[in-house]
FIKOL-825214 format. One record per residue: residue number from 1; y, z, x of N, C-alpha, C in turn. Coordinates in nm, 3 decimals, decimal comma, padded with zeros to 5 digits, always signed. Example, Ala and Ser with C-alpha at 12.3 -4.5 7.8 and 13.67 -1.06 7.14 Angstrom:
BEGIN
<r nr="1" n_c2="-00,569" n_c3="+00,780" n_c1="+01,319" ca_c2="-00,450" ca_c3="+00,780" ca_c1="+01,230" c_c2="-00,330" c_c3="+00,780" c_c1="+01,320"/>
<r nr="2" n_c2="-00,225" n_c3="+00,708" n_c1="+01,285" ca_c2="-00,106" ca_c3="+00,714" ca_c1="+01,367" c_c2="+00,003" c_c3="+00,787" c_c1="+01,290"/>
END
This chain:
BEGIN
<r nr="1" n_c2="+00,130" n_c3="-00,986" n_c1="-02,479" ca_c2="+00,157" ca_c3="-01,028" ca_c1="-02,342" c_c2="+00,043" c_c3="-00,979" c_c1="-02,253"/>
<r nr="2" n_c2="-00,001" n_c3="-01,077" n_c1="-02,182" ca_c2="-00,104" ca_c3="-01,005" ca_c1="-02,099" c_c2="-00,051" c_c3="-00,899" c_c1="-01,948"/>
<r nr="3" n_c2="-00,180" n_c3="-00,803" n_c1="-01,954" ca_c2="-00,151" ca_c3="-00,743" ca_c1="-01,860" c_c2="-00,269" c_c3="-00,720" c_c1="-01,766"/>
<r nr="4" n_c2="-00,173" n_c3="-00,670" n_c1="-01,625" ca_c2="-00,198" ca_c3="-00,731" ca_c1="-01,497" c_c2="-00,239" c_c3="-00,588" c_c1="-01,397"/>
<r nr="5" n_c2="-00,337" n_c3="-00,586" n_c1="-01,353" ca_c2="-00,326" ca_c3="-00,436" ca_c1="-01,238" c_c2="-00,325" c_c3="-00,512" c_c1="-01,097"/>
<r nr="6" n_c2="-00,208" n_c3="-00,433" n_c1="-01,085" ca_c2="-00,141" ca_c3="-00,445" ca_c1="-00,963" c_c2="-00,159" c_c3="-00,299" c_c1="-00,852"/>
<r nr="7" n_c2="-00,215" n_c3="-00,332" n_c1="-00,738" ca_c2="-00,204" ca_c3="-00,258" ca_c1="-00,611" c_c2="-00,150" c_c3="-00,291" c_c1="-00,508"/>
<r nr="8" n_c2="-00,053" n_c3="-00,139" n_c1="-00,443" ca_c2="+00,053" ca_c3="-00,247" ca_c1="-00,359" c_c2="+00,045" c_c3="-00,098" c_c1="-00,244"/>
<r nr="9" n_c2="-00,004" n_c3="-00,160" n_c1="-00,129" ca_c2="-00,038" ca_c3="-00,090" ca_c1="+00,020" c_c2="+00,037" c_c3="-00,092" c_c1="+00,089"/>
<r nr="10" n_c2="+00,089" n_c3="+00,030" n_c1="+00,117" ca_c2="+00,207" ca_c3="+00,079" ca_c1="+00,207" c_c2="+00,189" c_c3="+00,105" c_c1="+00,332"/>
<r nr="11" n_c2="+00,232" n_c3="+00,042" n_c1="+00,418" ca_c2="+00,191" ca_c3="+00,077" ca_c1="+00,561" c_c2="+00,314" c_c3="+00,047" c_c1="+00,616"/>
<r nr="12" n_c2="+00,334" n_c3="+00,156" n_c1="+00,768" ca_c2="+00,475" ca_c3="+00,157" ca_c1="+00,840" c_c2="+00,441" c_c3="+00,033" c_c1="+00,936"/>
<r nr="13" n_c2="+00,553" n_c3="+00,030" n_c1="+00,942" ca_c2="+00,578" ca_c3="-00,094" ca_c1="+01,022" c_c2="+00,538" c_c3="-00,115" c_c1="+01,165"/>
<r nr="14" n_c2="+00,451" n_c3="-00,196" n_c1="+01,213" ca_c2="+00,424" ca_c3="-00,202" ca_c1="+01,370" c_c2="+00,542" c_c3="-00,150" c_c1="+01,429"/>
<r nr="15" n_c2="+00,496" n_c3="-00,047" n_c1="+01,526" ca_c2="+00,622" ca_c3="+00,046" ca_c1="+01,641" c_c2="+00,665" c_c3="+00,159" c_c1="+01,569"/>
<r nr="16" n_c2="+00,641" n_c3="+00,157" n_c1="+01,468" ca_c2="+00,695" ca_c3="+00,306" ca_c1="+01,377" c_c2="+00,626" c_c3="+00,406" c_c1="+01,413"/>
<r nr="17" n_c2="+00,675" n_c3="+00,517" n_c1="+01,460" ca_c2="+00,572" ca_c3="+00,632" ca_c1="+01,462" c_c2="+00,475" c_c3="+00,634" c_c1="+01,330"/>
<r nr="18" n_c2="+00,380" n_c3="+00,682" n_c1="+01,379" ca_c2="+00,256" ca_c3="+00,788" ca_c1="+01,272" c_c2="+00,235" c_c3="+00,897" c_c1="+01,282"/>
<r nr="19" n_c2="+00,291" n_c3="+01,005" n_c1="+01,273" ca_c2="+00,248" ca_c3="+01,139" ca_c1="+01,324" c_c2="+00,099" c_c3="+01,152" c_c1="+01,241"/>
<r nr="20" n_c2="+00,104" n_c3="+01,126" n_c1="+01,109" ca_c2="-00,001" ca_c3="+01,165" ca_c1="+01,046" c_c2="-00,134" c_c3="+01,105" c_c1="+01,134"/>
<r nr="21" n_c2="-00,098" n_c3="+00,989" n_c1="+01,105" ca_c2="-00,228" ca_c3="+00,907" ca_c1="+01,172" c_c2="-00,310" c_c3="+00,939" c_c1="+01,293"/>
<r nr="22" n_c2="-00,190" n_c3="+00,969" n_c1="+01,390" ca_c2="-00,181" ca_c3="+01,041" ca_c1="+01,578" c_c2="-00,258" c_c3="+01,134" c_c1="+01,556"/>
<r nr="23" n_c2="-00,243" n_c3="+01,214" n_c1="+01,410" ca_c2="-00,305" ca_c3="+01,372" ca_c1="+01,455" c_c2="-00,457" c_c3="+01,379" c_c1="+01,371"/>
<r nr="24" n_c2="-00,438" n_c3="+01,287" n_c1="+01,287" ca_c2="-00,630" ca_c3="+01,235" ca_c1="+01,264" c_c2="-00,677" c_c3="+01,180" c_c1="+01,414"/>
<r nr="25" n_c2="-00,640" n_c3="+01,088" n_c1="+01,464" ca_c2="-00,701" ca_c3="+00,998" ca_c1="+01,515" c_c2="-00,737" c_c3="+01,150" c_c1="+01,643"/>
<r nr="26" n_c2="-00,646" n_c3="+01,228" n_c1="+01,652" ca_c2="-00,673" ca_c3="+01,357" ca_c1="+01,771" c_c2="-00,808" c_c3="+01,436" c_c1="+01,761"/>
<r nr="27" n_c2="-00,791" n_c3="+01,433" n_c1="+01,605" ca_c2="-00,897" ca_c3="+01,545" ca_c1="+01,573" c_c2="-01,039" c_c3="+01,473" c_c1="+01,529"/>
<r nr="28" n_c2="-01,007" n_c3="+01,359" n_c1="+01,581" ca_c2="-01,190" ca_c3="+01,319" ca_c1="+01,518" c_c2="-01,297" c_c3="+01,356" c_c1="+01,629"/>
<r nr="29" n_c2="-01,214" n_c3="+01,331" n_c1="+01,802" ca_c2="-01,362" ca_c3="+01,399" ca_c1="+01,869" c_c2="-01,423" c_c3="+01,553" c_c1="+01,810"/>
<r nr="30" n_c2="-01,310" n_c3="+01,585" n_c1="+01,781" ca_c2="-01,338" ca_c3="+01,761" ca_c1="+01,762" c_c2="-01,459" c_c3="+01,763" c_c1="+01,652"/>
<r nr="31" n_c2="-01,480" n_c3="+01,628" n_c1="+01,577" ca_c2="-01,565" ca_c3="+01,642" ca_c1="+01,441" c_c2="-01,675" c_c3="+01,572" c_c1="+01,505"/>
<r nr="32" n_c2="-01,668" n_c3="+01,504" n_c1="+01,632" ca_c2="-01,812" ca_c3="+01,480" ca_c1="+01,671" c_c2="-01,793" c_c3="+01,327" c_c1="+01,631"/>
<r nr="33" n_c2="-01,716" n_c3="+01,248" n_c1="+01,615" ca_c2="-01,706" ca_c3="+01,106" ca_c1="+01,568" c_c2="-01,606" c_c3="+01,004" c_c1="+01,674"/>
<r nr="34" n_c2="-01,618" n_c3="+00,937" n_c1="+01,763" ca_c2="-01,594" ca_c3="+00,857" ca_c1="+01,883" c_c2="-01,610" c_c3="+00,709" c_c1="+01,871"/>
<r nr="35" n_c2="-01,513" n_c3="+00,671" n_c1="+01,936" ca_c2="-01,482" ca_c3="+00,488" ca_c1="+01,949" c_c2="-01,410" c_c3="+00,493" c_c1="+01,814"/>
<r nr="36" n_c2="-01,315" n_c3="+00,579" n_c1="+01,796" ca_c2="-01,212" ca_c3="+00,514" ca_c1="+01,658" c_c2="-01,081" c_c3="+00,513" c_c1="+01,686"/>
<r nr="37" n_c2="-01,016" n_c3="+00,444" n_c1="+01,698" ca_c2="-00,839" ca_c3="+00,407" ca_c1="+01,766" c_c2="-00,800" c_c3="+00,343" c_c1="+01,641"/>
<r nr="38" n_c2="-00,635" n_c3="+00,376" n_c1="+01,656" ca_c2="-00,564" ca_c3="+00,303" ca_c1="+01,589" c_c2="-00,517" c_c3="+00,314" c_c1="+01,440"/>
<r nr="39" n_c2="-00,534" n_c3="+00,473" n_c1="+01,419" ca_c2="-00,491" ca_c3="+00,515" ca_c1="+01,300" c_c2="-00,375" c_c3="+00,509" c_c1="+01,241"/>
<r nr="40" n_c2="-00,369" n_c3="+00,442" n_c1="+01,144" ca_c2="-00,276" ca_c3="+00,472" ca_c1="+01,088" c_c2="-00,275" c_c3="+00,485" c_c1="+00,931"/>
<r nr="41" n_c2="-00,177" n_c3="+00,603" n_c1="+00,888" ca_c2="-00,173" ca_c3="+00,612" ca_c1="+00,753" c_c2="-00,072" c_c3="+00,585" c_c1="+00,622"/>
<r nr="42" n_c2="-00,147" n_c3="+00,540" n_c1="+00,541" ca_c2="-00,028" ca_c3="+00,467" ca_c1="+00,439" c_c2="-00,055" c_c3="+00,524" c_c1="+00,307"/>
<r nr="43" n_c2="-00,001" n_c3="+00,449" n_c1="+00,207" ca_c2="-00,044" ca_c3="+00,498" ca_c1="+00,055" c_c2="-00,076" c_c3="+00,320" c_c1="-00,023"/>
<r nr="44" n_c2="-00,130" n_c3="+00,417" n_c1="-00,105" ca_c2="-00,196" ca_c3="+00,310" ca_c1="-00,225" c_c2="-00,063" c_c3="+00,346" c_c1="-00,375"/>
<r nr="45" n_c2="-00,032" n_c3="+00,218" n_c1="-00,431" ca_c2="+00,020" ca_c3="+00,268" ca_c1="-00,532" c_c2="-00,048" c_c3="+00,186" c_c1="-00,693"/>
<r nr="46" n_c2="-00,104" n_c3="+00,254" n_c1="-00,776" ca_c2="-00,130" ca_c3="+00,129" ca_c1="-00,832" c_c2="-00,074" c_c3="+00,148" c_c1="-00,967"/>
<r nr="47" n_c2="-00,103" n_c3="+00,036" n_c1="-01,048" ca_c2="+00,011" ca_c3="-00,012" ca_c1="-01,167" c_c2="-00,023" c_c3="-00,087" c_c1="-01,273"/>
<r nr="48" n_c2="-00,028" n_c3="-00,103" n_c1="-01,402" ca_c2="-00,049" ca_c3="-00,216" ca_c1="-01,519" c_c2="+00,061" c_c3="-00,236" c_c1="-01,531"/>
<r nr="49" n_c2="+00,121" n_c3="-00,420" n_c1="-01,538" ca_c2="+00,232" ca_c3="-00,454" ca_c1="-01,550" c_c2="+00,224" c_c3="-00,569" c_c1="-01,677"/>
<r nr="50" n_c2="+00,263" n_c3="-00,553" n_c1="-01,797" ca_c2="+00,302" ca_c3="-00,619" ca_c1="-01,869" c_c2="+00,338" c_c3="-00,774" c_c1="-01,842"/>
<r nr="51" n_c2="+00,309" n_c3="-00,893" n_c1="-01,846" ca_c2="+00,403" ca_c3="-01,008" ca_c1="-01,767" c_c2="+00,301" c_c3="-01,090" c_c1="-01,809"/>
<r nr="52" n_c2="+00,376" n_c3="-01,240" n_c1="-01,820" ca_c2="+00,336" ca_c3="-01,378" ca_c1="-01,867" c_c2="+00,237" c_c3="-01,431" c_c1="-01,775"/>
<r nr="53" n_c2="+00,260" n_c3="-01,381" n_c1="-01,654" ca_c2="+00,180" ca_c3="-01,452" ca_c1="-01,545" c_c2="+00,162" c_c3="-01,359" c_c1="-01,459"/>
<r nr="54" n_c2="+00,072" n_c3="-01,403" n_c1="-01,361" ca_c2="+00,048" ca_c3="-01,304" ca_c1="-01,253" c_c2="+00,167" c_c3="-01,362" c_c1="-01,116"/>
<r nr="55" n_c2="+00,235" n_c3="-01,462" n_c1="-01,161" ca_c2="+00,325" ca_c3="-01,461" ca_c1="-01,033" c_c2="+00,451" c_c3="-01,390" c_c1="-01,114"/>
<r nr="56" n_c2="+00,478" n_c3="-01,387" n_c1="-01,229" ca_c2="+00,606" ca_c3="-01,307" ca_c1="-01,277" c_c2="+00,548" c_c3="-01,125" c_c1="-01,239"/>
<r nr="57" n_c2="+00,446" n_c3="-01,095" n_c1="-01,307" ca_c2="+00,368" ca_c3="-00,963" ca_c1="-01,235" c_c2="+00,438" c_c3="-00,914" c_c1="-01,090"/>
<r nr="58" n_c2="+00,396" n_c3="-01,009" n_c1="-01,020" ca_c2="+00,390" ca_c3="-00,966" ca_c1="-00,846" c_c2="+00,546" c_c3="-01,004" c_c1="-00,829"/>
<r nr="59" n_c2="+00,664" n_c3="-01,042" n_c1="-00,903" ca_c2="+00,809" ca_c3="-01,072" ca_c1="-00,863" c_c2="+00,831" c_c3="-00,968" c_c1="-00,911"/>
<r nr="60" n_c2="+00,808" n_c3="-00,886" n_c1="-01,029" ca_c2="+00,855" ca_c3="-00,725" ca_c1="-01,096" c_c2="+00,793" c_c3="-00,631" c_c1="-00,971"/>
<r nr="61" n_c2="+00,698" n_c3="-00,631" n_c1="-00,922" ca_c2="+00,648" ca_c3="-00,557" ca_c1="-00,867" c_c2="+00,722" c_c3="-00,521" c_c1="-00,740"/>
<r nr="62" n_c2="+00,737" n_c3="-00,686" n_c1="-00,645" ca_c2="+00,784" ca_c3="-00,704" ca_c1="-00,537" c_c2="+00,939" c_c3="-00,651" c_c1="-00,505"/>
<r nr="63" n_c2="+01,019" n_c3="-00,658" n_c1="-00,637" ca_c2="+01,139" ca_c3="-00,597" ca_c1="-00,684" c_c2="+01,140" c_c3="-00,472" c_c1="-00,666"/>
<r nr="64" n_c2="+01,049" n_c3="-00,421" n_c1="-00,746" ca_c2="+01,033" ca_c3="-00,245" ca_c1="-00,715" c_c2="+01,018" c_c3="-00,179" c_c1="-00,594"/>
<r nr="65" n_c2="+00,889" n_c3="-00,256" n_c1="-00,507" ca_c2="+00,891" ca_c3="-00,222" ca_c1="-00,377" c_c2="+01,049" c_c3="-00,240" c_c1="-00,306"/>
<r nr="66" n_c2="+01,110" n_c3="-00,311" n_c1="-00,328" ca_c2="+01,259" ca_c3="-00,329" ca_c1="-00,264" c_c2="+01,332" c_c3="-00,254" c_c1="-00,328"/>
<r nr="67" n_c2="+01,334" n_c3="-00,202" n_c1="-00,420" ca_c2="+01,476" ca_c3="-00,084" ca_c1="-00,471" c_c2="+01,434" c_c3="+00,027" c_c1="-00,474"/>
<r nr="68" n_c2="+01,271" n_c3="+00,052" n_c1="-00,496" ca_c2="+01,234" ca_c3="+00,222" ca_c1="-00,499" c_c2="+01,061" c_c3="+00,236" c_c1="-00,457"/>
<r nr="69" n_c2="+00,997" n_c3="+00,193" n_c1="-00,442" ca_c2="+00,856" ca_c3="+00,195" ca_c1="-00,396" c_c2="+00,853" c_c3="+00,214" c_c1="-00,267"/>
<r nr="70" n_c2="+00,899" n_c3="+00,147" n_c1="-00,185" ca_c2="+00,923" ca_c3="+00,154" ca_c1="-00,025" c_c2="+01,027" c_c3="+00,191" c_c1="+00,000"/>
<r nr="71" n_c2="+01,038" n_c3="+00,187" n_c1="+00,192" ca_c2="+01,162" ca_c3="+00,201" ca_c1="+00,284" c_c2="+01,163" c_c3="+00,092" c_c1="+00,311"/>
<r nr="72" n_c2="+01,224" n_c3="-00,018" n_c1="+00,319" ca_c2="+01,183" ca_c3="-00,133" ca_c1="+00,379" c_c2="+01,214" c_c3="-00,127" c_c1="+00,477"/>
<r nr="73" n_c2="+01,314" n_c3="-00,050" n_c1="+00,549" ca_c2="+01,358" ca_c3="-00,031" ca_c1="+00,683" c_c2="+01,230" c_c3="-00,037" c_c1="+00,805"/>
<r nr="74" n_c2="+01,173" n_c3="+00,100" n_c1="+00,728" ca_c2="+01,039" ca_c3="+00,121" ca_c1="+00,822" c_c2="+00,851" c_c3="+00,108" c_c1="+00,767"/>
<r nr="75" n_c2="+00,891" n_c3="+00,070" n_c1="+00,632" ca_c2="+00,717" ca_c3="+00,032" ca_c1="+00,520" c_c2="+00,713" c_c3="-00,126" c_c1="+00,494"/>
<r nr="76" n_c2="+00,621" n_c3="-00,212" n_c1="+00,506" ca_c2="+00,568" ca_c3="-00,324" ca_c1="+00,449" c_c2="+00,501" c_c3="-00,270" c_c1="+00,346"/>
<r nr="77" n_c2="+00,471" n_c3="-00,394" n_c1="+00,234" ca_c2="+00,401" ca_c3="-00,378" ca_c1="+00,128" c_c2="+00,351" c_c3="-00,470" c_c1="+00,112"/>
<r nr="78" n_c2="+00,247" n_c3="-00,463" n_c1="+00,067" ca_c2="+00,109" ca_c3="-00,565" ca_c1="+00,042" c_c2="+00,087" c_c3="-00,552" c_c1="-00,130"/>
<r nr="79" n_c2="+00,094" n_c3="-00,673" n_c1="-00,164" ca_c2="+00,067" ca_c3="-00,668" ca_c1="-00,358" c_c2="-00,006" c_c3="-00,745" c_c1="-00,412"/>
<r nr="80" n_c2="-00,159" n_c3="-00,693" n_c1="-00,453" ca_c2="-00,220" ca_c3="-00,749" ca_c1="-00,486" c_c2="-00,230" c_c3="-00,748" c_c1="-00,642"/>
<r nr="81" n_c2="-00,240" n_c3="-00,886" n_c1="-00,741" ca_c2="-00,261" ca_c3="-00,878" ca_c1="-00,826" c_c2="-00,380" c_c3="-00,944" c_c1="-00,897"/>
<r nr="82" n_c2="-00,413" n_c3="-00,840" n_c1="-01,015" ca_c2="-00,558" ca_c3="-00,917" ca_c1="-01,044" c_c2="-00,542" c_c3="-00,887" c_c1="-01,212"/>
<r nr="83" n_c2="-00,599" n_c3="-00,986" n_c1="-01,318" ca_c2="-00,598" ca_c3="-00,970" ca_c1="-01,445" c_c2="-00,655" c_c3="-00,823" c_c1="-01,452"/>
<r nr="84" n_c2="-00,619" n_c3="-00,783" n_c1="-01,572" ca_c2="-00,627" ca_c3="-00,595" ca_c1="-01,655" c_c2="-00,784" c_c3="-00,651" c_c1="-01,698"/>
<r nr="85" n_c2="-00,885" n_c3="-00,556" n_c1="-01,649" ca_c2="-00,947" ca_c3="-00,544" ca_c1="-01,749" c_c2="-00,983" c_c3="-00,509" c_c1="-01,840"/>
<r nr="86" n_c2="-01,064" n_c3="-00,576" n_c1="-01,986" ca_c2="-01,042" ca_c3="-00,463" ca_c1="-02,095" c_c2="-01,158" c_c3="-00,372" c_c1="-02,103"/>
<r nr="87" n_c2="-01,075" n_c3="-00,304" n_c1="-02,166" ca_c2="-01,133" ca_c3="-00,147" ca_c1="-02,148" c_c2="-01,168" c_c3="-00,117" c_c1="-02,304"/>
END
């Protein structure tokens, strides 16, 4: 069965707090680095998924993000899939 690497980008939802992000985006004058807004921070998750296709791939995946990968309440997820390469 071919397999698939999958990366899937977690980011909170427009209006959600960021504390993390708020308190980078605070401390960058302090490092001497200016004109940067709009931080925000997420995670990367990535994955080899076993599957016939790359749209069955990204429906296992998309599944996961909905029962245990995310909050969906307050995280979007972004899933990108691309053939495994061999190694």
């Amino acid at each position: 069965m071919p397999a698939f690497e999958v990366l899937v980008e977690v980011t909170l939802r427009p209006g959600i707090a960021d504390p993390q992000g708020a308190t980078i985006e605070r401390s960058l004058p302090l490092l001497g680095v200016g004109g940067v807004s709009g931080v925000r921070v997420g995670k990367a998750i990535r994955l080899t998924v076993e599957a016939s296709d790359d749209d069955e791939a990204r429906r296992v995946v998309e599944d996961l993000c909905a029962r245990f990968l995310t909050n969906p309440v307050i995280e979007d997820a972004t899933v990108s899939v691309a053939a495994a390469s061999m190694r």
